[in-house]
C-alpha positions as CSV (number, residue, x, y, z in Angstrom):
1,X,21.6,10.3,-17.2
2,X,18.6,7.9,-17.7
3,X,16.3,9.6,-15.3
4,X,16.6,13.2,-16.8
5,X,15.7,11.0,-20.2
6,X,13.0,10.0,-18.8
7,X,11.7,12.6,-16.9
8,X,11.5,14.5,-20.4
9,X,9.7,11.4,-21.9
10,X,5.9,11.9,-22.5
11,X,4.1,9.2,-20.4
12,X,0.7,7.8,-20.2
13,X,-1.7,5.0,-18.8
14,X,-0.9,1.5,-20.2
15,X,-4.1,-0.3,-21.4
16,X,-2.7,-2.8,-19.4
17,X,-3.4,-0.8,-16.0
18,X,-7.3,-0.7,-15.5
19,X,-9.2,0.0,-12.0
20,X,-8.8,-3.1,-10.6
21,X,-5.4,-2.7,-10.7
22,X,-4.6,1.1,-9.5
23,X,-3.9,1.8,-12.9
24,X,-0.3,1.2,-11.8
25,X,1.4,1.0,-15.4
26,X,2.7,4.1,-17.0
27,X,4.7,3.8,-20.3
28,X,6.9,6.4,-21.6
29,X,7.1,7.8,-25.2
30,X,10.7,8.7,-26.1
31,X,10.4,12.3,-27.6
32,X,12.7,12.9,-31.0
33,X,14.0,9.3,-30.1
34,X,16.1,8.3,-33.6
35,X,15.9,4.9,-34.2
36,X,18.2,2.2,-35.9
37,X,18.7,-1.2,-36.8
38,X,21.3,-3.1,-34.6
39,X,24.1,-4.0,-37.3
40,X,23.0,-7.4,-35.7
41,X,19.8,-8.0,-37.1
42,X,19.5,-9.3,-40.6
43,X,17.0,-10.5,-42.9
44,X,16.6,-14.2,-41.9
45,X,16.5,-12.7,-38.1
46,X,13.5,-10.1,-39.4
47,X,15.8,-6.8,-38.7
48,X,14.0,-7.2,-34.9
49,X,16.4,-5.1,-33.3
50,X,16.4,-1.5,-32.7
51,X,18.1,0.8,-30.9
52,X,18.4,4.7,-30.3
53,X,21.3,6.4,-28.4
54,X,20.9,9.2,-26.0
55,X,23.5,11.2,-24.0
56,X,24.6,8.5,-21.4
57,X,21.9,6.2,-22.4
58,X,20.7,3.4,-24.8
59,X,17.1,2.2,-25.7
60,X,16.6,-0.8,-27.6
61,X,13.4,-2.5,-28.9
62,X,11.5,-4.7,-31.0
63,X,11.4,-3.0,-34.5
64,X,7.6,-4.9,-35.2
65,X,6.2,-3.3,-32.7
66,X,7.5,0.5,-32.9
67,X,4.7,1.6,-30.4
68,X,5.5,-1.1,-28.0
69,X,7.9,-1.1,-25.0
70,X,11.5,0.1,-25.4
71,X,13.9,-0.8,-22.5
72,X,16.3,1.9,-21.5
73,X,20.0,1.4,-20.1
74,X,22.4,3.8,-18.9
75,X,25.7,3.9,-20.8
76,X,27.5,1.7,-18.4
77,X,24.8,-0.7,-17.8
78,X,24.7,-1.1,-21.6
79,X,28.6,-1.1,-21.8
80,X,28.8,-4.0,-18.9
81,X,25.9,-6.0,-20.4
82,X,27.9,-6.1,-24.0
83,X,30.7,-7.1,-22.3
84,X,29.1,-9.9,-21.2
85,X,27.8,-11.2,-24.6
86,X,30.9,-10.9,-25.9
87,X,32.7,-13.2,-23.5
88,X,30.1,-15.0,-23.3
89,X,29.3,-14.8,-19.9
90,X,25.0,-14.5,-20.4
């Protein structure tokens, strides 16, 4: 399940998040995460697209920026959102 990935993950203070603010922005490093190029990305597309799997969950991010944000989906989600590109439905 996504949460118990997460609540494993190591998180920190954004350096978005600053006093004003509350410091309300945590980001969360994805431990022993293995990462891969979507069969998607290509050279004239930059190889942008990578994705790591996890028991009933997917992250995918930007490959150019490895220490930036990753967004995570559970398997379904992930399933039903695929399902949609494909049909063309998004």
């Amino acid at each position: 399940m996504t949460n118990e990935l997460l609540a494993e993950a190591r998180w920190f203070t954004s350096s978005y998040s600053n006093a004003q603010g509350g410091q309300c922005v945590e980001v969360a490093q994805l431990e022993g995460a293995r990462w891969f190029t979507s069969s998607y990305s290509n050279a004239q597309g930059g190889e942008c697209v990578e994705a790591a799997l996890f028991p009933n969950a997917i992250a995918v991010r930007d490959s150019k920026t490895p220490d930036g944000p990753a967004f995570v989906f559970e398997g379904s989600a992930w399933a039903g959102f695929v399902t949609s590109l494909k049909s063309g439905d998004l």
